[in-house]
C-alpha positions in Angstrom: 23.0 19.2 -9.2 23.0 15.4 -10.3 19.8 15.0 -8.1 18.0 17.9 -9.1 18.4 17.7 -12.8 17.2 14.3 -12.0 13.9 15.6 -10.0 13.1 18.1 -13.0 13.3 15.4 -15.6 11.0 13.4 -13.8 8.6 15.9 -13.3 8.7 16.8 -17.2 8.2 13.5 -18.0 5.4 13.5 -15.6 4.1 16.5 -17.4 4.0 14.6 -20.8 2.3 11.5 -19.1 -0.7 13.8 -18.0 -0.5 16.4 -20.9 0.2 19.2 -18.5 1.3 20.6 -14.9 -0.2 22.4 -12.2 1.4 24.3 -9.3 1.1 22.8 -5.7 0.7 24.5 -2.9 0.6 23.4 0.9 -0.8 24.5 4.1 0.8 22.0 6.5 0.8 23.2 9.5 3.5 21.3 10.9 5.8 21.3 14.2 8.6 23.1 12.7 12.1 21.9 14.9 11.7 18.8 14.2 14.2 17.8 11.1 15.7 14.9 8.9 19.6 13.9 9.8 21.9 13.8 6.9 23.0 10.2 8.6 24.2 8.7 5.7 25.1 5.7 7.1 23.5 2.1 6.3 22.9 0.8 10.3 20.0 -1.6 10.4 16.4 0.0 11.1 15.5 -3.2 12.1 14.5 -2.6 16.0 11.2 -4.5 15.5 10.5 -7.9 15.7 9.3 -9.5 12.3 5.9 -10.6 13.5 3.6 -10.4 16.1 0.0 -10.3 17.2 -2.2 -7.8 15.4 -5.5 -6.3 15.4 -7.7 -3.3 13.9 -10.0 -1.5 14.7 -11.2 2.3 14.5 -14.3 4.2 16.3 -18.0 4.7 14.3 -18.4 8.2 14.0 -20.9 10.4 12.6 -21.8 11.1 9.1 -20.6 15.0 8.1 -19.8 16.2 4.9 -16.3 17.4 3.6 -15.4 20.9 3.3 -14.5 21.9 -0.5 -11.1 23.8 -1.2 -10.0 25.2 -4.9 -6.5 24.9 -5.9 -4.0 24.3 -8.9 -2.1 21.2 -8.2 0.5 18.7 -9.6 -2.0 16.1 -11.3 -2.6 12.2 -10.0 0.7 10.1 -10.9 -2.0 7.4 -11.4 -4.1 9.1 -13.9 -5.0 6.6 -16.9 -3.6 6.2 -20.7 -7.6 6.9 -22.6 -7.1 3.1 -23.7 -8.4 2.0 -20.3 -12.4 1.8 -20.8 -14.3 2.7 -17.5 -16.5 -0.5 -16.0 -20.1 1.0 -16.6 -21.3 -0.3 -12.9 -18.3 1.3 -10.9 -17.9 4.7 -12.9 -21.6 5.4 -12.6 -21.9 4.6 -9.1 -23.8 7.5 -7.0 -21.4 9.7 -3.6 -20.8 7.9 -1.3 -22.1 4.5 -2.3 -20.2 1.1 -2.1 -21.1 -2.0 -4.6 -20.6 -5.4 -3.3 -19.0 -7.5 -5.8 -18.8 -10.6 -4.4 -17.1 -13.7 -2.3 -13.6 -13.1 -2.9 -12.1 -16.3 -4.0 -8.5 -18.1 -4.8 -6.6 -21.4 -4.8 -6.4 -22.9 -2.2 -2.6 -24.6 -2.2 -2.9 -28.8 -2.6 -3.3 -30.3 0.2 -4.8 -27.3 2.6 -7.5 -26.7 4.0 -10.4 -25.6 1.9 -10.7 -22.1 2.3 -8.0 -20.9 4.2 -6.5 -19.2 0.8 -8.6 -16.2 1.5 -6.2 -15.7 4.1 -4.3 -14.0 1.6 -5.5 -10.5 3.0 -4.7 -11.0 6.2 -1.6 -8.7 7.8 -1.3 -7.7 3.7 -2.8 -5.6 0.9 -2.6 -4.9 -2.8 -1.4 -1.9 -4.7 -3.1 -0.8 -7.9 -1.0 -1.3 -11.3 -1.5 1.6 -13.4 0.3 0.6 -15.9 -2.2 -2.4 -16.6 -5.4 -1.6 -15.2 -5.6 -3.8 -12.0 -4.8 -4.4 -8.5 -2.2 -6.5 -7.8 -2.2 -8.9 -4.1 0.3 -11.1 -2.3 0.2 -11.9 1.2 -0.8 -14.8 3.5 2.2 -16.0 5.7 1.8 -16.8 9.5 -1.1 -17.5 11.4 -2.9 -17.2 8.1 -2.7 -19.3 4.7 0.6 -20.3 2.6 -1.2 -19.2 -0.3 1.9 -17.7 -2.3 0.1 -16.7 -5.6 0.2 -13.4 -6.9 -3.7 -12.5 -7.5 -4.9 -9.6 -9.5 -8.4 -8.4 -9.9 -9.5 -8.1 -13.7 -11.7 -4.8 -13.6 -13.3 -6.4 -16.8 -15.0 -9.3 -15.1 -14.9 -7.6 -11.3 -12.8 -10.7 -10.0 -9.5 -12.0 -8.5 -7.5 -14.3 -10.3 -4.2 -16.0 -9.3 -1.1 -15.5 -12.2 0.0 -18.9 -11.0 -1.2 -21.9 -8.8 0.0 -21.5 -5.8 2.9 -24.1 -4.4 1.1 -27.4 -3.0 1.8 -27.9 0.8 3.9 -31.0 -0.6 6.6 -28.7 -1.7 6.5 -26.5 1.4 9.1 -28.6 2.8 12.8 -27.0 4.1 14.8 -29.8 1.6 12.6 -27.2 -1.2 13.7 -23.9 0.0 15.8 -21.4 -0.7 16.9 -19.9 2.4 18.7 -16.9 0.7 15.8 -15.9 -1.6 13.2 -17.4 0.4 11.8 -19.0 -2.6 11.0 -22.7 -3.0 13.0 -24.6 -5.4 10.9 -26.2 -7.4 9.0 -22.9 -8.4 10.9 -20.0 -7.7 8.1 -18.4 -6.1 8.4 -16.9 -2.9 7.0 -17.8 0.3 3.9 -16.5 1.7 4.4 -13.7 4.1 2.8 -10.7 5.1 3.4 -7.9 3.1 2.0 -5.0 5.2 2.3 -1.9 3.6 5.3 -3.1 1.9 4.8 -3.4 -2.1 5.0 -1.6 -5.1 4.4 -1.3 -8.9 7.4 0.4 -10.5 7.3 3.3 -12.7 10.3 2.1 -15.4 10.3 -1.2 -14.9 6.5 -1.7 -14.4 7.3 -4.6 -11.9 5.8 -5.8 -8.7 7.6 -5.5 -6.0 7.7 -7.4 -2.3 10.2 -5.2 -0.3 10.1 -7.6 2.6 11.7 -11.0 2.8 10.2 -14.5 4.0 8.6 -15.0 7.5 7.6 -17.5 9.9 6.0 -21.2 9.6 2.6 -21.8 8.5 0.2 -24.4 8.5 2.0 -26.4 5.6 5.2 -25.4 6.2 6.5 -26.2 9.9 9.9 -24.3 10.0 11.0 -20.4 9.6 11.2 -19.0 6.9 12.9 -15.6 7.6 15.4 -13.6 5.5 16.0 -10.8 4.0 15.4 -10.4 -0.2 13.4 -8.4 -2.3 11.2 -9.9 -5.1 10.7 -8.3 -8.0 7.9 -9.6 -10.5 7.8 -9.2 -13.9 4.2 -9.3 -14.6 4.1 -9.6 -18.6 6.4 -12.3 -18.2 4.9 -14.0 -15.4 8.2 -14.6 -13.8 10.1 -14.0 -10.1 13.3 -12.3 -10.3 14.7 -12.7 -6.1 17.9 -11.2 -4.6 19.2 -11.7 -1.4 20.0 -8.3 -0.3 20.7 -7.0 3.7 18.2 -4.5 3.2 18.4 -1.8 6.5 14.9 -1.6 7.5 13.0 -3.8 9.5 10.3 -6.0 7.8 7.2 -4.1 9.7 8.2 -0.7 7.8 6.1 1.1 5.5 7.0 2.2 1.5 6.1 4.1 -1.1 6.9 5.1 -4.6 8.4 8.3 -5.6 7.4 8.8 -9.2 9.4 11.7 -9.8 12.6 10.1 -9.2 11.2 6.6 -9.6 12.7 5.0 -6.5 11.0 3.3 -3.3 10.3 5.4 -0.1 10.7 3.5 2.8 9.7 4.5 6.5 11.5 2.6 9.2 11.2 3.3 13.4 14.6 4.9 13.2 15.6 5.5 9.6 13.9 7.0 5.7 15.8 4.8 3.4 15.4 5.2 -0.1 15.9 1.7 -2.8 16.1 2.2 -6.9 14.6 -0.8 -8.6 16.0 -0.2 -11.4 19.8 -0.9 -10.1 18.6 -3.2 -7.1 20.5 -1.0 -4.5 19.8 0.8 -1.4 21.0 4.4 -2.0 20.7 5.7 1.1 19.6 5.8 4.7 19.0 8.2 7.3 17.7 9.1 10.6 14.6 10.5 11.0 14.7 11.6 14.4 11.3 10.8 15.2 12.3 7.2 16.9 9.5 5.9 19.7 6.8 7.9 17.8 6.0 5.9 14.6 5.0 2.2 15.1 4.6 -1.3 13.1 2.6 -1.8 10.0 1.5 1.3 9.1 0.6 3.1 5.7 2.7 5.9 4.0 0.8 7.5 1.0 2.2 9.6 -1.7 0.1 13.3 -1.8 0.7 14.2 -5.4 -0.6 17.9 -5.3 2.1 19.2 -3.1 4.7 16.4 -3.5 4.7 15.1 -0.2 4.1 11.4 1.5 1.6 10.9 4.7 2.5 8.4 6.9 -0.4 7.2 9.3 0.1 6.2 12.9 -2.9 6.8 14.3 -6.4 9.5 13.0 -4.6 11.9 15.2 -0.8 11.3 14.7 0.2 11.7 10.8 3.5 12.6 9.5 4.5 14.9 6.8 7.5 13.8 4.6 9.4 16.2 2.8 11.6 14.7 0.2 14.3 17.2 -1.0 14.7 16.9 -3.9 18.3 18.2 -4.1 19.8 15.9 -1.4 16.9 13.4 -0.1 19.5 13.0 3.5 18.3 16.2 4.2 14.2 15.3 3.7 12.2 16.2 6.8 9.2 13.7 8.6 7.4 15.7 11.0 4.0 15.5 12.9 0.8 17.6 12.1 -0.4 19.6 14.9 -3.7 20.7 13.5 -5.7 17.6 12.9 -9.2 18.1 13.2 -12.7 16.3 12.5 -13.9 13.3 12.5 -10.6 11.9 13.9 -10.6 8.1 13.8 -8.7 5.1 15.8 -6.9 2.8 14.3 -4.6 0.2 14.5 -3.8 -1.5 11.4 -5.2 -0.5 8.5 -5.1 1.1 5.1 -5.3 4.4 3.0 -4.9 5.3 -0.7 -5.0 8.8 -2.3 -8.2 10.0 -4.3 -6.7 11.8 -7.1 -10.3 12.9 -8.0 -11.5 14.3 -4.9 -7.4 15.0 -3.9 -8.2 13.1 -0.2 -6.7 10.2 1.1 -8.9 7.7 2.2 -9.6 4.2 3.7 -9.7 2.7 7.3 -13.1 1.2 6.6 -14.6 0.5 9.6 -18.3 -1.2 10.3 -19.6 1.0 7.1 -17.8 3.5 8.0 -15.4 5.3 5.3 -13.0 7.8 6.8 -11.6 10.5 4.1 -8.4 12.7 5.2 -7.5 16.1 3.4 -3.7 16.6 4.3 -4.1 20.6 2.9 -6.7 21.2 6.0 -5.7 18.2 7.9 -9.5 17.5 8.6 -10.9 14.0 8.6 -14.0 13.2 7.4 -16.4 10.0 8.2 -19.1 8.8 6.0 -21.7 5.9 6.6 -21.3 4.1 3.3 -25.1 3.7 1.8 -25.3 0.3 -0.4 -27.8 -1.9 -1.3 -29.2 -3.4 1.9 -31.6 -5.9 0.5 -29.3 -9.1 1.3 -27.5 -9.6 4.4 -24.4 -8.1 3.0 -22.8 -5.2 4.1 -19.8 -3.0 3.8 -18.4 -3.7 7.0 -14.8 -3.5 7.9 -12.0 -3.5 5.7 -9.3 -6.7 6.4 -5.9 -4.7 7.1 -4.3 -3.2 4.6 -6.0 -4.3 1.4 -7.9 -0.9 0.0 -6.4 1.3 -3.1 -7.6 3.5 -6.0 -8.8 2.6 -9.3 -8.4 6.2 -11.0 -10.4 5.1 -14.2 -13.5 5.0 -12.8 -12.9 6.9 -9.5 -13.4 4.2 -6.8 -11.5 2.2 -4.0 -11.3 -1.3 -4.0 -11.6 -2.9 -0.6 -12.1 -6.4 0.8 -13.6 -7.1 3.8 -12.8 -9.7 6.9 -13.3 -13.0 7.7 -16.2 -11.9 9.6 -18.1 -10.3 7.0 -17.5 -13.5 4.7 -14.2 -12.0 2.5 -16.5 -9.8 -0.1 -15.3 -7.5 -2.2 -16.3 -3.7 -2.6 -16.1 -0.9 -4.8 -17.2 2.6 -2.9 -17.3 5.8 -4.4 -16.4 8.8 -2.0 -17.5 11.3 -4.4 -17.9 11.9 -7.7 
């Protein structure tokens, strides 16, 4: 009873956010025997190593246009407070048309190479903070740059900008660091690391959130960094609050936020565990019962409209979560068995839902955007058309780091090393 007067207030406080509710409805077409466990027990879901070589990738397919469906719907959790003005170039932007808005750049931490900061993207992302009106980035770690600032991009002025210079490879030394929060000392900011799919911006505390500890050596710091803690950012205050908690699931999982009951969704190999940010505590954990079928570093996406979460192995294998919102032990991930379209390949990469267009998209790959309605489970490609007078192009997205701007009804993406770390704004439709 506790938990469902608990889902009900969050959805009528939802209701008063967006002046209004809808009704969802869902057409899932999912395997039906396959069910949640009410294991309640806190074993580790941390079968996977930490790291390990990556790479992305999906198939060019060909241009076709999205079938249109009509339905009332729980609105966007991310719609916008009126006080956020629109930025005239990306609201007005024509279907299916990407703007590039330039080299990304950063701070490069004293003493490293010039450069490698941009780094920052790689085997990482950034979420969008609706809250403040911009996207929020941490990231870096092995293999790739020691940048550990957090950047956010100013929808004003179209540009990343670090909250904080980063940590100069001087201090990057293991008489600086904190082993337990895998901070440095002289800071208190955390290490680089890759964050995957693995942050969040809270509802109630309207902090940034890293839900995976430190990770391996880089090129200024020559010792490991692993541990387990969970850094929470209070962004008005510009200040790193770290605890050292044995959180269950392994560091290659993949979250997201349940506004109703304002508490982190995570998806493990084994285990669904479910962390409140607002007491610091891991509240439960239980089997899934899909082990061997989900892999490492992959995206789960919140589908407002029927209250469900995607999580995104592969174009062809997506899983439905249903959380119960009575006892979440006895929420459900199963596979869809009706996926159709344009079905992409994919490795690691990332998707954010379109509350405008109610699709989840992403995976950019060689100017290809691919667009996935979970209510027909059909996919979608589109050849991105942009401005082709420079040598410029959309290209391929760098892991994970896509989301949604609501306001003005575009994705924010950044591109790879290859195509010179530029980035984009694309609109799928207006």
């Amino acid at each position: 009873m506790t938990s469902c007067l608990r889902s009900l207030t969050g959805l009528l406080l939802l209701c008063v956010m967006l002046n209004g509710c809808g009704a969802g409805s869902s057409d899932s077409g999912t395997i039906p025997n396959s069910v949640g466990s009410t294991d309640n027990s806190n074993i580790d879901d941390s079968g996977n190593s930490n790291d390990s070589g990556e790479s992305d990738g999906s198939s060019e397919v060909e241009d076709s246009e999205a079938e249109n469906y009509e339905e009332e719907s729980v609105e966007n959790v991310n719609q916008e407070p009126a006080e956020f003005a629109q930025t005239p170039l990306l609201a007005t932007l024509p279907d299916n048309t990407a703007v590039d808005l330039g080299v990304y750049t950063c701070e490069d931490p004293q003493g490293d190479m010039e450069g490698r900061c941009g780094g920052i993207t790689d085997y990482s992302g950034f979420v969008y903070d609706r809250h403040r009106h911009q996207m929020l980035q941490f990231g870096g770690g092995h293999a790739t740059t020691m940048n550990n600032s957090v950047m956010a991009f100013d929808f004003a002025t179209l540009t990343w900008n670090n909250q904080y210079s980063p940590n100069s490879c001087e201090d990057m030394s293991e008489d600086n660091f904190n082993s337990e929060t895998q901070t440095w000392l002289s800071t208190g900011y955390p290490s680089a690391r890759h964050t995957y799919d693995l942050m969040i911006v809270t509802e109630t505390t309207k902090q940034f959130l890293l839900l995976r500890g430190g990770g391996s050596w880089g090129y200024c710091a020559d010792f490991e960094m692993y541990g387990n803690a969970i850094s929470h950012y209070d962004i008005d205050e510009n200040q790193w609050d770290v605890s050292p908690i044995d959180y269950p699931w392994t560091g290659l999982s993949a979250a997201e936020l349940d506004p109703i009951d304002d508490v982190v969704v995570v998806v493990g190999p084994h285990k669904i565990h479910i962390y409140d940010p607002n007491s610091g505590e891991v509240t439960a954990s239980f089997s899934h019962n899909q082990s061997g079928h989900l892999s490492y570093s992959k995206n789960l996406v919140y589908y407002p409209p029927t209250d469900t979460m995607y999580y995104f192995v592969d174009g062809g294998v997506v899983f439905e979560l249903v959380i119960d919102r009575e006892d979440v032990t006895n929420s459900t991930l199963m596979p869809l068995n009706g996926i159709n379209g344009d079905i992409p390949e994919m490795i690691e990469t990332g998707f954010a839902y379109d509350s405008s267009n109610q699709i989840i998209g992403g995976g950019v790959r060689d100017g290809v955007f691919y667009a996935f309605d979970p209510v027909t489970q059909k996919w979608v490609s589109r050849t991105i058309n942009y401005d082709n007078a420079g040598d410029v192009h959309p290209g391929t997205q760098a892991f994970h780091s896509i989301d949604y701007d609501p306001i003005n009804n575009v994705f924010i993406y950044i591109t790879g090393l290859a195509e010179g770390r530029h980035t984009w704004a694309y609109k799928y439709k207006n």
